[in-house]
C-alpha positions as CSV (number, residue, x, y, z in Angstrom):
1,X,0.0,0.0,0.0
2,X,1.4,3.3,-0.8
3,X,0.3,7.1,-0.7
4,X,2.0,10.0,-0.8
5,X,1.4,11.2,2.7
6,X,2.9,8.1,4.3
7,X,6.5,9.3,5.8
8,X,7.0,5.9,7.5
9,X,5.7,2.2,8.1
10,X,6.6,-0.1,10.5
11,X,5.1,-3.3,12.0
12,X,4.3,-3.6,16.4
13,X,6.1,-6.3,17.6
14,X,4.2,-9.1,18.5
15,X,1.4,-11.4,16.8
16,X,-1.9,-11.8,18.1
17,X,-2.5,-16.0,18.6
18,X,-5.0,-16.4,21.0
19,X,-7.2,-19.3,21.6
20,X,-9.4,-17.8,23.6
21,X,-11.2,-14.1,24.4
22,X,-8.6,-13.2,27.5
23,X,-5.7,-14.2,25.7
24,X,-6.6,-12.6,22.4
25,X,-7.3,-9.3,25.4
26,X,-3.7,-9.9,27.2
27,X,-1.7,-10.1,24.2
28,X,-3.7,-7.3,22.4
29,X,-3.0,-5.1,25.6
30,X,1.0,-5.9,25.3
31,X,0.7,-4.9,21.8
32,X,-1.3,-1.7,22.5
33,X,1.8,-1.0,25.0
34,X,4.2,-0.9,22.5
35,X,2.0,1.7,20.2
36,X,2.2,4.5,22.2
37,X,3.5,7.1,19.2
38,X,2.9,8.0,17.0
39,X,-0.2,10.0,16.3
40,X,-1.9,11.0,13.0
41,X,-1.5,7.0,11.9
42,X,-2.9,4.5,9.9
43,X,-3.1,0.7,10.7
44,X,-3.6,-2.3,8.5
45,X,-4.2,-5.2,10.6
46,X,-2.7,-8.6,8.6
47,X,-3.3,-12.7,8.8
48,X,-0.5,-14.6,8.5
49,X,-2.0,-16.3,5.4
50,X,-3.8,-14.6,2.6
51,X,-7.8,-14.7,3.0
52,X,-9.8,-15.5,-0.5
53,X,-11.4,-12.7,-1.8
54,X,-13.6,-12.2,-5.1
55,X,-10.3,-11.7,-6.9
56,X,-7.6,-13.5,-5.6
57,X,-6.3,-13.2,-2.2
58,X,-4.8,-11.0,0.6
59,X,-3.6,-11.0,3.9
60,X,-5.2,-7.8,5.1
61,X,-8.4,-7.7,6.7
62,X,-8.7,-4.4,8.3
63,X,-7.7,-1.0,7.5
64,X,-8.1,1.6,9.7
65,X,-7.3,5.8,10.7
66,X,-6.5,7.4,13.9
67,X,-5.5,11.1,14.8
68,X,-4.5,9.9,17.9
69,X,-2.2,6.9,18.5
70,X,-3.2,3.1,18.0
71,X,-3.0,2.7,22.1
72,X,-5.1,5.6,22.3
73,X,-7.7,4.6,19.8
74,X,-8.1,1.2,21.2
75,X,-6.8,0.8,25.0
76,X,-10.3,1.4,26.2
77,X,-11.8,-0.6,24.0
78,X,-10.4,-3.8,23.8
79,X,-12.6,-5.9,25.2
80,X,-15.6,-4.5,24.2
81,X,-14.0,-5.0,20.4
82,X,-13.1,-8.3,21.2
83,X,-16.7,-9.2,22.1
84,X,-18.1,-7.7,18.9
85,X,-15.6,-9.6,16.8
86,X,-14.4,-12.6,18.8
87,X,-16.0,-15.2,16.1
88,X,-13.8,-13.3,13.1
89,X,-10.9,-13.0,15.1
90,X,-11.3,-16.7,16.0
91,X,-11.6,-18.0,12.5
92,X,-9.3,-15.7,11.0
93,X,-6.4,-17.0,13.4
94,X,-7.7,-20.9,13.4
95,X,-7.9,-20.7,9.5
96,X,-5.1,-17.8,8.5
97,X,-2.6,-17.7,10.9
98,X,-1.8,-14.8,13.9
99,X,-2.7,-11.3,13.1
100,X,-0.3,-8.5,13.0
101,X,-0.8,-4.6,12.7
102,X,1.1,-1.9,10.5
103,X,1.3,1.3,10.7
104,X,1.8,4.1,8.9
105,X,2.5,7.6,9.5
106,X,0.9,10.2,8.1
107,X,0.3,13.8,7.6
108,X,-3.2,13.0,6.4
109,X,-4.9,10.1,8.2
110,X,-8.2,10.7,6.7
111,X,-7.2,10.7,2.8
112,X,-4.5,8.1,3.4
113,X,-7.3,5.8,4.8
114,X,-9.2,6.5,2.2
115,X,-6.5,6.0,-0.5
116,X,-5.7,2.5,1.1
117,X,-9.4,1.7,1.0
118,X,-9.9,2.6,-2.7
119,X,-6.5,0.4,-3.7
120,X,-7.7,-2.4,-1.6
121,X,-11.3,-1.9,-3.2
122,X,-9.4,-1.9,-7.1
123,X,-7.4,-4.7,-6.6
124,X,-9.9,-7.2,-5.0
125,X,-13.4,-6.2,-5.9
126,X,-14.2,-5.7,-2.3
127,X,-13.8,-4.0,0.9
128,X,-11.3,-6.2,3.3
129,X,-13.2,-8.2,5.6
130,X,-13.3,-6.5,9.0
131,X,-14.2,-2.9,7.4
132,X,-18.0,-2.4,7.4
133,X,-16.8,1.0,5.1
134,X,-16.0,1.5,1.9
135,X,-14.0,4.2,0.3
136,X,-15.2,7.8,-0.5
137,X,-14.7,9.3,-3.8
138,X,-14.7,12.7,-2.6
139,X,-11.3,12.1,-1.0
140,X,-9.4,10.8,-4.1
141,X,-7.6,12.8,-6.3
142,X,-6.8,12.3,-10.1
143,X,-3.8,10.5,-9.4
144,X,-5.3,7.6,-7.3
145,X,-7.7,7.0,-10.0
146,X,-5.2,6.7,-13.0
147,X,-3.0,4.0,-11.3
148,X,-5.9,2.0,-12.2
149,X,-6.3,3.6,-15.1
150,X,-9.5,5.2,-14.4
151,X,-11.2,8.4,-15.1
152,X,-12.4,11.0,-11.9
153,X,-16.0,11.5,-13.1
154,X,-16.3,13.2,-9.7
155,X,-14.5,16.3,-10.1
Protein backbone atom coordinates (compact mmCIF):
# COMPACT_ATOMS: atom_id res chain seq x y z
CA UNK A 1 0.00 0.00 0.00
CA UNK A 2 1.43 3.35 -0.81
CA UNK A 3 0.25 7.11 -0.67
CA UNK A 4 2.05 9.99 -0.81
CA UNK A 5 1.43 11.18 2.69
CA UNK A 6 2.87 8.06 4.31
CA UNK A 7 6.51 9.33 5.85
CA UNK A 8 7.05 5.90 7.49
CA UNK A 9 5.74 2.22 8.11
CA UNK A 10 6.55 -0.11 10.51
CA UNK A 11 5.09 -3.25 12.02
CA UNK A 12 4.33 -3.63 16.38
CA UNK A 13 6.12 -6.33 17.57
CA UNK A 14 4.16 -9.08 18.48
CA UNK A 15 1.44 -11.36 16.84
CA UNK A 16 -1.92 -11.83 18.10
CA UNK A 17 -2.49 -15.96 18.62
CA UNK A 18 -4.96 -16.42 21.04
CA UNK A 19 -7.19 -19.32 21.61
CA UNK A 20 -9.39 -17.77 23.62
CA UNK A 21 -11.22 -14.13 24.37
CA UNK A 22 -8.64 -13.18 27.50
CA UNK A 23 -5.73 -14.21 25.75
CA UNK A 24 -6.57 -12.58 22.44
CA UNK A 25 -7.29 -9.28 25.37
CA UNK A 26 -3.73 -9.88 27.16
CA UNK A 27 -1.70 -10.13 24.20
CA UNK A 28 -3.66 -7.31 22.42
CA UNK A 29 -3.03 -5.10 25.59
CA UNK A 30 1.00 -5.87 25.31
CA UNK A 31 0.67 -4.87 21.79
CA UNK A 32 -1.27 -1.67 22.49
CA UNK A 33 1.77 -1.00 24.98
CA UNK A 34 4.18 -0.93 22.51
CA UNK A 35 2.04 1.66 20.15
CA UNK A 36 2.17 4.46 22.16
CA UNK A 37 3.52 7.13 19.23
CA UNK A 38 2.95 7.99 16.98
CA UNK A 39 -0.17 10.00 16.34
CA UNK A 40 -1.93 10.99 13.01
CA UNK A 41 -1.55 6.99 11.90
CA UNK A 42 -2.92 4.47 9.93
CA UNK A 43 -3.12 0.67 10.66
CA UNK A 44 -3.58 -2.27 8.49
CA UNK A 45 -4.15 -5.24 10.59
CA UNK A 46 -2.72 -8.59 8.56
CA UNK A 47 -3.28 -12.67 8.78
CA UNK A 48 -0.48 -14.63 8.46
CA UNK A 49 -2.00 -16.33 5.44
CA UNK A 50 -3.83 -14.62 2.57
CA UNK A 51 -7.76 -14.73 3.00
CA UNK A 52 -9.82 -15.54 -0.45
CA UNK A 53 -11.42 -12.67 -1.80
CA UNK A 54 -13.56 -12.22 -5.13
CA UNK A 55 -10.34 -11.68 -6.87
CA UNK A 56 -7.58 -13.48 -5.56
CA UNK A 57 -6.33 -13.18 -2.19
CA UNK A 58 -4.83 -11.02 0.63
CA UNK A 59 -3.65 -10.97 3.90
CA UNK A 60 -5.21 -7.84 5.09
CA UNK A 61 -8.37 -7.74 6.75
CA UNK A 62 -8.74 -4.38 8.28
CA UNK A 63 -7.74 -0.95 7.45
CA UNK A 64 -8.07 1.61 9.70
CA UNK A 65 -7.32 5.83 10.68
CA UNK A 66 -6.53 7.44 13.90
CA UNK A 67 -5.46 11.12 14.83
CA UNK A 68 -4.50 9.86 17.86
CA UNK A 69 -2.23 6.87 18.53
CA UNK A 70 -3.16 3.07 18.00
CA UNK A 71 -3.02 2.69 22.10
CA UNK A 72 -5.13 5.64 22.32
CA UNK A 73 -7.72 4.59 19.82
CA UNK A 74 -8.08 1.20 21.24
CA UNK A 75 -6.78 0.78 25.00
CA UNK A 76 -10.30 1.45 26.17
CA UNK A 77 -11.81 -0.55 24.01
CA UNK A 78 -10.38 -3.78 23.82
CA UNK A 79 -12.58 -5.94 25.21
CA UNK A 80 -15.62 -4.50 24.20
CA UNK A 81 -13.97 -5.03 20.42
CA UNK A 82 -13.15 -8.29 21.23
CA UNK A 83 -16.67 -9.19 22.13
CA UNK A 84 -18.14 -7.68 18.85
CA UNK A 85 -15.57 -9.64 16.78
CA UNK A 86 -14.41 -12.64 18.75
CA UNK A 87 -16.02 -15.18 16.11
CA UNK A 88 -13.75 -13.26 13.13
CA UNK A 89 -10.90 -13.01 15.11
CA UNK A 90 -11.26 -16.65 16.03
CA UNK A 91 -11.56 -17.97 12.54
CA UNK A 92 -9.25 -15.74 10.97
CA UNK A 93 -6.43 -17.01 13.42
CA UNK A 94 -7.68 -20.86 13.38
CA UNK A 95 -7.87 -20.69 9.52
CA UNK A 96 -5.05 -17.80 8.52
CA UNK A 97 -2.63 -17.72 10.91
CA UNK A 98 -1.80 -14.78 13.92
CA UNK A 99 -2.75 -11.30 13.14
CA UNK A 100 -0.29 -8.51 13.00
CA UNK A 101 -0.75 -4.59 12.72
CA UNK A 102 1.11 -1.87 10.54
CA UNK A 103 1.35 1.27 10.69
CA UNK A 104 1.76 4.06 8.88
CA UNK A 105 2.53 7.63 9.47
CA UNK A 106 0.88 10.20 8.13
CA UNK A 107 0.26 13.83 7.60
CA UNK A 108 -3.23 13.01 6.45
CA UNK A 109 -4.89 10.10 8.18
CA UNK A 110 -8.19 10.65 6.68
CA UNK A 111 -7.16 10.69 2.79
CA UNK A 112 -4.51 8.07 3.40
CA UNK A 113 -7.31 5.85 4.81
CA UNK A 114 -9.22 6.46 2.19
CA UNK A 115 -6.46 5.95 -0.52
CA UNK A 116 -5.70 2.55 1.10
CA UNK A 117 -9.44 1.66 0.96
CA UNK A 118 -9.89 2.60 -2.66
CA UNK A 119 -6.48 0.44 -3.68
CA UNK A 120 -7.74 -2.36 -1.63
CA UNK A 121 -11.26 -1.86 -3.17
CA UNK A 122 -9.42 -1.94 -7.05
CA UNK A 123 -7.43 -4.75 -6.57
CA UNK A 124 -9.89 -7.17 -4.98
CA UNK A 125 -13.43 -6.19 -5.89
CA UNK A 126 -14.15 -5.70 -2.26
CA UNK A 127 -13.76 -4.05 0.95
CA UNK A 128 -11.28 -6.19 3.31
CA UNK A 129 -13.24 -8.24 5.58
CA UNK A 130 -13.33 -6.52 8.99
CA UNK A 131 -14.17 -2.89 7.39
CA UNK A 132 -17.96 -2.42 7.42
CA UNK A 133 -16.76 0.97 5.13
CA UNK A 134 -16.03 1.49 1.94
CA UNK A 135 -14.00 4.18 0.31
CA UNK A 136 -15.19 7.79 -0.45
CA UNK A 137 -14.73 9.30 -3.85
CA UNK A 138 -14.71 12.66 -2.59
CA UNK A 139 -11.26 12.07 -1.03
CA UNK A 140 -9.42 10.76 -4.10
CA UNK A 141 -7.60 12.78 -6.30
CA UNK A 142 -6.76 12.28 -10.07
CA UNK A 143 -3.79 10.54 -9.36
CA UNK A 144 -5.32 7.63 -7.31
CA UNK A 145 -7.73 7.00 -9.96
CA UNK A 146 -5.25 6.74 -12.98
CA UNK A 147 -2.96 4.02 -11.29
CA UNK A 148 -5.88 2.01 -12.24
CA UNK A 149 -6.27 3.64 -15.10
CA UNK A 150 -9.48 5.23 -14.43
CA UNK A 151 -11.18 8.43 -15.14
CA UNK A 152 -12.40 11.05 -11.94
CA UNK A 153 -16.00 11.51 -13.09
CA UNK A 154 -16.27 13.17 -9.72
CA UNK A 155 -14.50 16.32 -10.08
Amino acid sequence: MHCKYVSNATTLNGNLRANTKDMFNAQFHTMLATAKEPSGIVYVWRSDKPIPRLKDSSPIIYIGKTKTSLYSRYRRYVEQDTDTFWDRYEHIMSGFGGISIDIYETTEPAITENEFLFQYQMQFFEAPPLNTQRYKTSLLDDESYQRFGLTNVYS
